[in-house]
C-alpha positions in Angstrom: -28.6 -73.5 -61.7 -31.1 -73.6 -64.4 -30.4 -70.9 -66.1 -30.3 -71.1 -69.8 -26.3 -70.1 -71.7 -26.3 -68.2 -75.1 -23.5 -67.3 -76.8 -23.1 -63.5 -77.2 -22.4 -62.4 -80.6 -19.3 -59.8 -81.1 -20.7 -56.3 -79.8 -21.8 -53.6 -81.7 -20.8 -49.7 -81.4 -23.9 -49.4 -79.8 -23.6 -52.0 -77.3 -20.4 -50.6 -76.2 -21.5 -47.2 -75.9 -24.8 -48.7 -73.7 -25.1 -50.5 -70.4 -23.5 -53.7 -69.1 -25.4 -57.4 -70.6 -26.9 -58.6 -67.9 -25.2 -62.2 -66.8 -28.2 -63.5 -65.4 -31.0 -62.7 -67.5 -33.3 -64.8 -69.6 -33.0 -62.4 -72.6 -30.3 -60.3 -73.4 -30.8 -56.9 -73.5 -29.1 -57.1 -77.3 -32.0 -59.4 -78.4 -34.7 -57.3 -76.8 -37.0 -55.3 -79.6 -37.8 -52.9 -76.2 -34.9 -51.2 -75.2 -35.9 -48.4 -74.0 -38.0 -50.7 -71.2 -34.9 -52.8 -70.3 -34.0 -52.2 -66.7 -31.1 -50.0 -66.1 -28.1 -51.7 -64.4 -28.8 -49.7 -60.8 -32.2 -51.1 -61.4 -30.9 -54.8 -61.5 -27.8 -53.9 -58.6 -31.0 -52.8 -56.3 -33.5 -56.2 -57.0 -29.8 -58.3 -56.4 -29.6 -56.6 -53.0 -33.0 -56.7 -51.7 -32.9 -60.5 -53.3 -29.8 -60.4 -50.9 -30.5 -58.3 -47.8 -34.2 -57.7 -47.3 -36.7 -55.0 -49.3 -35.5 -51.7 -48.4 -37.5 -48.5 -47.0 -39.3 -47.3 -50.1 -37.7 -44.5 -52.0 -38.6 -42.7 -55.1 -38.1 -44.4 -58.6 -35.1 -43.6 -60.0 -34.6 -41.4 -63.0 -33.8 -43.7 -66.3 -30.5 -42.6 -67.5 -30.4 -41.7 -71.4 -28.1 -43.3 -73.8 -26.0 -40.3 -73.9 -26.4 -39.3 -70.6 -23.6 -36.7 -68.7 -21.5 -38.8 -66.5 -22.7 -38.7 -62.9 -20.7 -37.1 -60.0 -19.7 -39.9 -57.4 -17.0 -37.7 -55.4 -18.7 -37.4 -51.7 -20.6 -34.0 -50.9 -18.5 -31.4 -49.2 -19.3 -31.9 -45.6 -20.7 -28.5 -43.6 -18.2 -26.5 -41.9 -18.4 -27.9 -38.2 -20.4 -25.3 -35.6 -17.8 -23.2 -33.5 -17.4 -24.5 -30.2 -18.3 -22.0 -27.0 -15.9 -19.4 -26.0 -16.1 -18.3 -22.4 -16.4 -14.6 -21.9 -12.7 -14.8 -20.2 -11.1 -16.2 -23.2 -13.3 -14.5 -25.6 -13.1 -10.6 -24.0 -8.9 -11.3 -23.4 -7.5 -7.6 -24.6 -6.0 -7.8 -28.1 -4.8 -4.1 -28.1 -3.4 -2.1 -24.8 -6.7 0.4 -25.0 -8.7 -3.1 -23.9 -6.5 -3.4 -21.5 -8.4 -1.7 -18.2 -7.0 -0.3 -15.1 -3.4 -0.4 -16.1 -2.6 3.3 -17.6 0.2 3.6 -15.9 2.1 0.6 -17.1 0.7 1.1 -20.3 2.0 5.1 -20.7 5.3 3.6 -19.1 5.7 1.1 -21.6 4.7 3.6 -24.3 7.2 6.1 -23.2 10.0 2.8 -23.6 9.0 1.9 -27.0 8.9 5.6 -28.2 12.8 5.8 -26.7 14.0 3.1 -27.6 14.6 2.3 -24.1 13.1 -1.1 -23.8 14.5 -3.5 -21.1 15.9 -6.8 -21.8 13.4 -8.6 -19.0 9.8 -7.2 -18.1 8.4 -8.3 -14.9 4.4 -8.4 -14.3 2.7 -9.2 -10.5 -0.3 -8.9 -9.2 -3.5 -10.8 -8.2 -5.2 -13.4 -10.3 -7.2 -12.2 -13.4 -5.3 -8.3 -13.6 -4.4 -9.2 -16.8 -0.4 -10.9 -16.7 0.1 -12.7 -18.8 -2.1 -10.9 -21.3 0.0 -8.0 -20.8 2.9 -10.6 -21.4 1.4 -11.3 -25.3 0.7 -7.6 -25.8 4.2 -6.6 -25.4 5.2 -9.8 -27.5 2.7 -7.8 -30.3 4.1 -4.5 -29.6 7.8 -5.5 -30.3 7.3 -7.6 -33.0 4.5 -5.9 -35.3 5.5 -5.2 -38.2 2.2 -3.2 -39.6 -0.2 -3.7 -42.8 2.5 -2.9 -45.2 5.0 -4.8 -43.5 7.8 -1.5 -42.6 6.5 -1.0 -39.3 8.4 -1.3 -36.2 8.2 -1.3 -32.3 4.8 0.1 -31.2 2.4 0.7 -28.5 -0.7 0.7 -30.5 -0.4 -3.0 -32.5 -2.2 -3.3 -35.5 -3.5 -6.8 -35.2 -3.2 -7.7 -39.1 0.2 -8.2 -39.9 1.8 -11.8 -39.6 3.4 -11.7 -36.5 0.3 -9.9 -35.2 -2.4 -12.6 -36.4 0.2 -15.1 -34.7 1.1 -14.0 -31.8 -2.9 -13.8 -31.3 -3.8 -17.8 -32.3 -0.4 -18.5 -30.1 1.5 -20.4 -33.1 4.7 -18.1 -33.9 7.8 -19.6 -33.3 9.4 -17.2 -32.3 7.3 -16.3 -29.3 7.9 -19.4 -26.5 5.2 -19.5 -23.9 6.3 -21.7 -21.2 3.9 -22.6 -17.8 6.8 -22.8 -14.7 4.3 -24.9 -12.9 4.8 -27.6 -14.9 8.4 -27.1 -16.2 10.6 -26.1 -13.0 13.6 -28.2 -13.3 17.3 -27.1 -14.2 16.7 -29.1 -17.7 13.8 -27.2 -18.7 15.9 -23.7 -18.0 18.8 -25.2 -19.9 16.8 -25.5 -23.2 16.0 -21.6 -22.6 20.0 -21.4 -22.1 20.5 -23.3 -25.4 17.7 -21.8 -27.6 18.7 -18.1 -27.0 21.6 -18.4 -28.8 20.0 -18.4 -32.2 18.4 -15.7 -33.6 14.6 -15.3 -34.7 13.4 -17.2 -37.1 10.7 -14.5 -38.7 10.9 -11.9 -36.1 12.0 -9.0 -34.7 12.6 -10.6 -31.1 12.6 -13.9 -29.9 10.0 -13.6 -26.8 10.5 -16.1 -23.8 7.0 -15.5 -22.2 7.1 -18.0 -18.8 4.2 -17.8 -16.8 4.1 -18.8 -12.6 7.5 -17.7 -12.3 8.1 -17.9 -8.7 7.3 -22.3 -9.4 10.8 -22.5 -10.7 13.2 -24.3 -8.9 16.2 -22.4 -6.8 18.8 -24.0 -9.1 16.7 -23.3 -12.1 16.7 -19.7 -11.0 20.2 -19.7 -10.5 21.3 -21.5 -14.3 19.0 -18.6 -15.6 20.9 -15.7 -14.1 23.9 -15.5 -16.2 21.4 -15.0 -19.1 19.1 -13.1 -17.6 21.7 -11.0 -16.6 23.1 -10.2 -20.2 21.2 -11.8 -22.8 21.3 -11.7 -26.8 19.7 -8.6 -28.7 17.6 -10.1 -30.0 15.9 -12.1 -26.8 12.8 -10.9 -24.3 12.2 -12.5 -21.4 8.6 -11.5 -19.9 7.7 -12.8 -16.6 4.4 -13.1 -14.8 3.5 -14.3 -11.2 1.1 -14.1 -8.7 3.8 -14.2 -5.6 6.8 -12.1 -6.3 7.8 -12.1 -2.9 9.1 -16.1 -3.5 11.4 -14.6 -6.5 14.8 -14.6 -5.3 16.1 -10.9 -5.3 18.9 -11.6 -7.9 15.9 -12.3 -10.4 14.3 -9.2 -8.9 17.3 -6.7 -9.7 17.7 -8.0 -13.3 14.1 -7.1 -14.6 11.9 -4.1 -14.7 9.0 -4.7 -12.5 5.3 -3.7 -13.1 3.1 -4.4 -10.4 -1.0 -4.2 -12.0 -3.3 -3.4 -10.0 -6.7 -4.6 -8.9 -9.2 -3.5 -10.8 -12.2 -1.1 -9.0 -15.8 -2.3 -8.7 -17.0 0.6 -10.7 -14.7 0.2 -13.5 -15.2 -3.6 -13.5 -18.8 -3.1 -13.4 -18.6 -0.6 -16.5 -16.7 -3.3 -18.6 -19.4 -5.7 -17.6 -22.0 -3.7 -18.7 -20.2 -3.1 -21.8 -19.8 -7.3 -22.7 -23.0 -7.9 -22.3 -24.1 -5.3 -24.8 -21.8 -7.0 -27.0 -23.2 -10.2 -26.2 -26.7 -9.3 -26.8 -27.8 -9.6 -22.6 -29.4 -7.6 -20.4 -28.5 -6.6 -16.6 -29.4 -4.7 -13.9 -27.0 -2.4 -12.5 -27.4 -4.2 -9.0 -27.0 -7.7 -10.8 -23.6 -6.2 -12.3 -22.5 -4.5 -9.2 -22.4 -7.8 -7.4 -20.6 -9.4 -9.7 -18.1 -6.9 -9.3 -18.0 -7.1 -6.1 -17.5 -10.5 -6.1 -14.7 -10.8 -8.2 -12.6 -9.0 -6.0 -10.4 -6.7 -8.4 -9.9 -9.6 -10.5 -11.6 -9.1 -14.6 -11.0 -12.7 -15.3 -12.9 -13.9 -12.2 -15.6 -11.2 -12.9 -16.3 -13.0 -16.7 -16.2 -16.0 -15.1 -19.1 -15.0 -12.4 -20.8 -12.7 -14.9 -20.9 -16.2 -17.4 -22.6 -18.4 -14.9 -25.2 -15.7 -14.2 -26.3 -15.1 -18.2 -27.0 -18.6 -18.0 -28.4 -19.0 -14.4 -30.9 -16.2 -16.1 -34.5 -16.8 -16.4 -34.9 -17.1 -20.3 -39.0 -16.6 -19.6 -38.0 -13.0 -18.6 -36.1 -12.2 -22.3 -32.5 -13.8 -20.4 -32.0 -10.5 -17.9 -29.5 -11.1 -15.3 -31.5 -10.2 -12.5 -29.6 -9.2 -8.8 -31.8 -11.5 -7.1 -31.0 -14.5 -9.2 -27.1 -13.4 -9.0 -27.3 -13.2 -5.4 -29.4 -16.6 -5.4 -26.6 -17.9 -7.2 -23.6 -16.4 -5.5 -25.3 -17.3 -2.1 -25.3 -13.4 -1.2 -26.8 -12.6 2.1 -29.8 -10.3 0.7 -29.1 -6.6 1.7 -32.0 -5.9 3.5 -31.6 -9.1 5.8 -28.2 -7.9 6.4 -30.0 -4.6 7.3 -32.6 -6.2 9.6 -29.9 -8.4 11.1 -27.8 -5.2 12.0 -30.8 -3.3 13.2 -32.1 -6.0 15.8 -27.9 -6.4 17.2 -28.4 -2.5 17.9 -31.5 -2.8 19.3 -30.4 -4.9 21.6 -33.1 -7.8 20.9 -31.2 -11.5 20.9 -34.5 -13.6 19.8 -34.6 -11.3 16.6 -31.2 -12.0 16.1 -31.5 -15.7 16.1 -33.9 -15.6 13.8 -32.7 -13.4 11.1 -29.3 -15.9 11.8 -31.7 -19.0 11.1 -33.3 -17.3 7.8 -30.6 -16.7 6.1 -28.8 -20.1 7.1 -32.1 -21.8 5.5 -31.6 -19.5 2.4 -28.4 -21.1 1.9 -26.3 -18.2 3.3 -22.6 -19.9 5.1 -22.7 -18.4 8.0 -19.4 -16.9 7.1 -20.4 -14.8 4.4 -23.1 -13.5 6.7 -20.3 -12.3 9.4 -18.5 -10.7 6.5 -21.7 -9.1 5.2 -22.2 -7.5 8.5 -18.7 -6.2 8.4 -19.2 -4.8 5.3 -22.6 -2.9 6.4 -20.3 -1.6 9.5 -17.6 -0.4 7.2 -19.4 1.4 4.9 -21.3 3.4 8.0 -18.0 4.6 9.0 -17.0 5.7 5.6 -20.4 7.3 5.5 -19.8 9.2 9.0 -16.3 10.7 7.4 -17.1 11.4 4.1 -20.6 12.2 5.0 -21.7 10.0 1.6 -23.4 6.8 1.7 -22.0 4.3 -0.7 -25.5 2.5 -1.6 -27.4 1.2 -5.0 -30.7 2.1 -3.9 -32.1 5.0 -2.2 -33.6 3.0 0.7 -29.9 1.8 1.3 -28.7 4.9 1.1 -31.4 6.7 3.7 -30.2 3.9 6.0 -26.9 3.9 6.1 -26.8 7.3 6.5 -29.5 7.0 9.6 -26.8 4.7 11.1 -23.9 7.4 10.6 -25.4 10.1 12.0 -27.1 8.0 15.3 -23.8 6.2 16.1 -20.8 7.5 17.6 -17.4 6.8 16.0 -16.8 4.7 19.5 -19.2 2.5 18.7 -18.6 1.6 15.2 -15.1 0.8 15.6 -16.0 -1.6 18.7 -18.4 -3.2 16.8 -15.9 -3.3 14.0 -13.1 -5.1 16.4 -15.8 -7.5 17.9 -17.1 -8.5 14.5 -13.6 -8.8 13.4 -12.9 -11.1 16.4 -16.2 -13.2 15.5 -14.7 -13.8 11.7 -11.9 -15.6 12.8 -13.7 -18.0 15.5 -16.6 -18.7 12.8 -13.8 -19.5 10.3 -11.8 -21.9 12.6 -14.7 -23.2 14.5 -16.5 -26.9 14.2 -19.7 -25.6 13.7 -19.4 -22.2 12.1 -23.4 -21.9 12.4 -22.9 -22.0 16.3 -19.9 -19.9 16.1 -21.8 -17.2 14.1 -24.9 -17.1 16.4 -22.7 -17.2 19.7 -20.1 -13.9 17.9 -23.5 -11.8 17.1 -25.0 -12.0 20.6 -21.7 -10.9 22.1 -21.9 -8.1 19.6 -25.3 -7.3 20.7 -24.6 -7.2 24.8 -21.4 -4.6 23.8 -22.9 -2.7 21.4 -24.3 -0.2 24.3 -21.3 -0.3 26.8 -20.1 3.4 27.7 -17.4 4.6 25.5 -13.6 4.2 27.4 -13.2 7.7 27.1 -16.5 8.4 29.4 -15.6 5.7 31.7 -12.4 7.0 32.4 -13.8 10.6 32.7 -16.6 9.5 35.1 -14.0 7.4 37.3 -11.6 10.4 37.8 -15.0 12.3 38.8 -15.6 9.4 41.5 -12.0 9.8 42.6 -12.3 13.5 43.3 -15.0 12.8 45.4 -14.1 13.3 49.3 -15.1 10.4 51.4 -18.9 10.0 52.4 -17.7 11.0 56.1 -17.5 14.5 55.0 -21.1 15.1 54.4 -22.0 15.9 58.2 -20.8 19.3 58.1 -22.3 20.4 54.8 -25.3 18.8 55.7 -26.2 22.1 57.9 -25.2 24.5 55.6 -27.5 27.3 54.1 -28.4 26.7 50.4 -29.2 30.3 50.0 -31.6 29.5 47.0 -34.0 27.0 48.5 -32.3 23.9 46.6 -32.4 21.5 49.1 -30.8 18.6 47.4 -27.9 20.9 46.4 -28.0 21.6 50.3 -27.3 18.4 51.2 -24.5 17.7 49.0 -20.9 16.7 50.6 -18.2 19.3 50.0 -15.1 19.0 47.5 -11.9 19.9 47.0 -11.4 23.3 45.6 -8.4 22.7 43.4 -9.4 19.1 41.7 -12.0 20.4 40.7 -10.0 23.4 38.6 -7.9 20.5 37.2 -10.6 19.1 35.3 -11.8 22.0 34.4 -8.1 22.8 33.0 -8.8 19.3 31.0 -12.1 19.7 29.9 -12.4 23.2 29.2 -8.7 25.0 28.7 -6.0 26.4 30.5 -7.1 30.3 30.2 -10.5 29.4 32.6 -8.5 27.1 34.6 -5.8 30.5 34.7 -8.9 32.5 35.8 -9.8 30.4 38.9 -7.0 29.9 40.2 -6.1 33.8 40.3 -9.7 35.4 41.2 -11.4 32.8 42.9 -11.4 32.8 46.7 -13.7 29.9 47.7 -16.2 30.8 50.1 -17.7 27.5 50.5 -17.9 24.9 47.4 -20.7 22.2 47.7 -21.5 19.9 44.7 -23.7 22.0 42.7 -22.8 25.4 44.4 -20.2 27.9 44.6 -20.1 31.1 46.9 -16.7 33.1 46.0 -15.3 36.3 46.8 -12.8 37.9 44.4 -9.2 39.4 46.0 -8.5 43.2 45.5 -8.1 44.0 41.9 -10.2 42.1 40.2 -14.0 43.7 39.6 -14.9 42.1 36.7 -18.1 39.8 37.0 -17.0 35.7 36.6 -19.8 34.2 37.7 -21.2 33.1 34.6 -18.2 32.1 33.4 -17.2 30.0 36.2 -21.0 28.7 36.0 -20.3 27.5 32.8 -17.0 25.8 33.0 -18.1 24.1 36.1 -21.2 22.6 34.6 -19.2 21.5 31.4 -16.6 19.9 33.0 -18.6 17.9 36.2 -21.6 17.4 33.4 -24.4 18.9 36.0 -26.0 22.1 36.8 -24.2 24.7 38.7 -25.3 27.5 41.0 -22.6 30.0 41.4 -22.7 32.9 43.5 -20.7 36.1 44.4 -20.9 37.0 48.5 -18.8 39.6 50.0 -17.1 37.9 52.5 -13.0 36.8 52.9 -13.0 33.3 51.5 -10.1 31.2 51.8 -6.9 32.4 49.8 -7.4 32.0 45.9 -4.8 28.9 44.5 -2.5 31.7 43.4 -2.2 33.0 46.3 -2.0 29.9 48.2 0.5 28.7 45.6 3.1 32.0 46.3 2.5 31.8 50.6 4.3 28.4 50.1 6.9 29.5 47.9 7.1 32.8 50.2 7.3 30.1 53.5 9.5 27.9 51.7 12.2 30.7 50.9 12.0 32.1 54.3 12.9 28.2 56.3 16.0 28.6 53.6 16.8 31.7 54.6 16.5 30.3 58.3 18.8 27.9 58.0 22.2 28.2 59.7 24.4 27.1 56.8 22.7 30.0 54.8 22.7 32.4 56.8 25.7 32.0 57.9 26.7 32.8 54.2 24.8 35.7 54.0 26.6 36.8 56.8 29.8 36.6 55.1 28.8 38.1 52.4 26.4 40.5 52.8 25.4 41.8 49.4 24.7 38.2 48.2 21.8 37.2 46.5 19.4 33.8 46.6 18.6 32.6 43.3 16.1 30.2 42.3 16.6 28.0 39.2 14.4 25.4 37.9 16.6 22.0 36.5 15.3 19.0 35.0 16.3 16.1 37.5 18.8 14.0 36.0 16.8 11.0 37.1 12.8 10.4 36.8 12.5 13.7 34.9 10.7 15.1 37.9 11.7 19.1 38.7 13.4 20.4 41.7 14.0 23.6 43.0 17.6 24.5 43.4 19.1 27.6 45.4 21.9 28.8 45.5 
């Protein structure tokens, strides 16, 4: 190879305490005069490399390593701790104590009450909708039975203190002595007879061993049925704690071996409280309207509200310092904007169908689903009718509330419920329809053309007053007669049955004035529009603007009413007791009764008045 070979004399001390001879050198670094210029054996490793693989990027000089230099540290640098990964606000905001648990006091003072009597069942059972907080509740009871407290003497308690063991693992879901199990994905007779097996044994570190198995009602029927035995009468020292969306598809011998706790859905205004409340803790800010419709959105439910209320922090405009705005929430929830819906109402009322369309056709542009703008509607009718009972607007904004309660006080109750039923109507064919677009346009022009139809109850008033009418033959003769009060139309007017006309007074008005025309009224002549009467002996006192009155309430038009002493025709009353009188007299008549009058001289005819047996119309009986 060329190179030169020297034989190395035996080393010295101070060889051996020095660097490596170089192999492949010219001179040895023992024969030098220089050392403390000879290249250091990371120098001559770094030229073989670059002889090898290329000159690498420049990098400072080493430092020269002294003859007694420390020995260098080779063990890798400690790597940095890796960066969290995100949390979503659903996960992150779960309740860790009971008092974080909202909407739910009554569960939660029931439970208390258990745990403070040592009354605690042997199977808890927790329904309700999505995102109420199941299966949360599930792992706070888990807590409450098995915390142990700081000092590790506690026992059973409704206020967990989140630092002991069985606390911190029931939290990070590793104790082994609390089994989670998802029924949606174990529902076989297999699965239930590990349960069956495992029970047996008592807890490992615990107080209880906690079966928590979520989605219940997925379990199989013969998976229900190998569970019932120990459901029925388990160990001590076993929990079972069950949590479903449909209890109605539990089988009622499940049912009757647990105590049931059905959580309710969670208000907007309490939702939109606890909203307000995580994004203080995260650092955000929201309008009240932003956090209102995220509320409302999430239907009761506090998981689906997160869930919403995440996507809008980050659908916030960061230029304007992140705030979750309500117009970029209802951008993003594709929210028919509240004064559209108003506008859209407004031009249905009014009657006016191009304005219609093209509120329809704006907010279909906007990205609105015709769907949710039906439903929006509905919701502005609803709240006018709560507003009309309650007399308070539910609104966010003054504006709102200055409308809504324009509406309440200018429609009738009538109305809203039609409008309610129609809109109702249009839901369902928009939802089922093949072009819901259509479907939506086509429900709110029918709306429009009903929306100022008479109410039923004034139709059916107005058709009895047609009925009482007497035939349009009958208008010759009270064509001629005397007004008496130069009212000419009046004049002209046919005439009308006397006691008709007392029956609807009798409806409209009460029985008393009704009472007081049949006994003290003797009809003249009766035209529509006028009355001349005569009262019968007895009766002085002046009626006629009584009768004035009641007239003009019940017919809905102007009355002229006028005492004149002349005879009139009998009042009803009296009318009413000449029949009787004629009646009892052709029975008196007859020969079979008088025949038994004759035979018995001193007897007596009695009238009594039966219900028929048949019908339930009255008869008169005599005997």
């Amino acid at each position: 190879m060329g190179h030169s070979t020297f034989a190395a004399p035996p080393p010295t001390l101070r060889d051996m305490s020095g660097d490596s001879p170089d192999m492949f050198g010219d001179t040895p670094p023992w024969e030098t005069e220089e050392q403390d210029d000879a290249p250091s054996a990371a120098e001559l490793e770094a030229a073989g490399q670059s002889s090898m693989f290329g000159e690498p990027a420049p990098t400072p000089p080493p430092a020269r390593v002294a003859e007694q230099a420390a020995p260098v540290d080779l063990s890798p640098p400690k790597a940095a701790p890796p960066a969290q990964p995100y949390r979503v606000l659903a996960r992150k905001y779960r309740p860790q104590t009971f008092a974080q648990l909202i909407g739910q006091e009554a569960m939660v003072r029931t439970l208390a009450n258990a745990i403070k009597r040592d009354r605690l069942a042997h199977a808890f059972l927790m329904t309700g909708v999505r995102g109420v907080g199941k299966t949360s509740t599930a792992r706070l009871i888990a807590k409450a039975l098995n915390c142990i407290g700081p000092d590790g003497k506690g026992g059973p308690t409704i206020d967990p203190c989140g630092q002991c063991e069985p606390c911190t693992a029931i939290a990070e879901g590793r104790h082994i002595d609390v089994i989670e199990m998802d029924a949606a994905s174990h529902t076989g007779v297999d699965d239930v007879r590990e349960i069956i097996e495992a029970v047996r044994y008592a807890a490992v570190s615990a107080r209880y061993k906690i079966y928590i198995i979520d989605e219940v009602h997925m379990l199989s029927r013969n998976a229900f049925n190998a569970l019932l035995k120990t459901l029925e009468e388990p160990p001590a020292h076993v929990k079972f704690l069950f949590a479903t969306t449909e209890v109605d598809k539990l089988p009622v011998t499940v049912l009757s071996r647990c105590q049931r706790f059905d959580l309710r859905r969670i208000p907007s205004p309490m939702l939109a409280e606890h909203f307000a409340h995580v994004c203080k803790s995260e650092g955000v800010a929201a309008e009240d309207e932003a956090l209102a419709m995220v509320a409302a959105a999430a239907e009761g439910s506090v998981r689906d509200g997160l869930s919403i209320l995440d996507q809008a922090i980050a659908h916030a405009d960061l230029d304007g310092e992140g705030l979750v705005q309500a117009a970029r929430v209802r951008d993003m929830l594709g929210l028919a904007d509240k004064s559209a819906r108003r506008g859209l109402l407004d031009a249905v009322l009014a009657g006016e169908g191009a304005s219609v369309l093209d509120h329809v056709a704006q907010q279909f542009a906007l990205g609105v689903e015709p769907i949710n703008l039906v439903r929006g509607i509905m919701d502005l009718v609803h709240r006018i009718t709560v507003a009309q009972v309650s007399g308070a607007a539910d609104a966010h904004s003054a504006e709102e509330r200055e409308a809504l309660e324009g509406w309440a006080k200018g429609l009738s109750a009538g109305q809203l419920h039609r409008l309610w039923q129609l809109l109702l109507k249009g839901h369902e064919e928009v939802k089922s329809a093949p072009d819901p677009l259509v479907a939506a346009q086509m429900a709110l022009l029918r709306v429009m053309h009903a929306a100022d139809l008479p109410d039923p109850g004034m139709l059916a008033r107005k058709l009895e007053e047609i009925a009482a009418r007497p035939p349009a033959s009958a208008t010759a003769a009270a064509s001629s007669s005397p007004s008496g009060s130069g009212a000419a139309p009046a004049a002209a007017l046919p005439a009308m049955p006397w006691e008709p006309l007392v029956e609807m007074v009798e409806r409209e008005v009460g029985i008393g004035m009704a009472d007081t025309l049949r006994m003290q009224v003797r009809v003249v002549s009766l035209e529509h529009g006028h009355l001349r009467y005569a009262q019968p002996p007895g009766f002085n006192e002046d009626i006629a603007a009584l009768v004035r009155n009641a007239l003009a309430k019940a017919t809905g038009a102007a009355w002229q009413v006028e005492k004149v002493a002349a005879e009139g025709t009998p009042t009803l009353v009296e009318q009413a007791e000449a029949r009787k009188a004629a009646e009892a007299d052709a029975v008196r008549r007859s020969p079979l009764v008088a025949a038994t009058l004759a035979a018995f001289p001193e007897a007596e005819l009695i009238e009594e008045e039966r219900q028929s047996a048949i019908g339930g119309a009255r008869r008169n009986w005599r005997r």
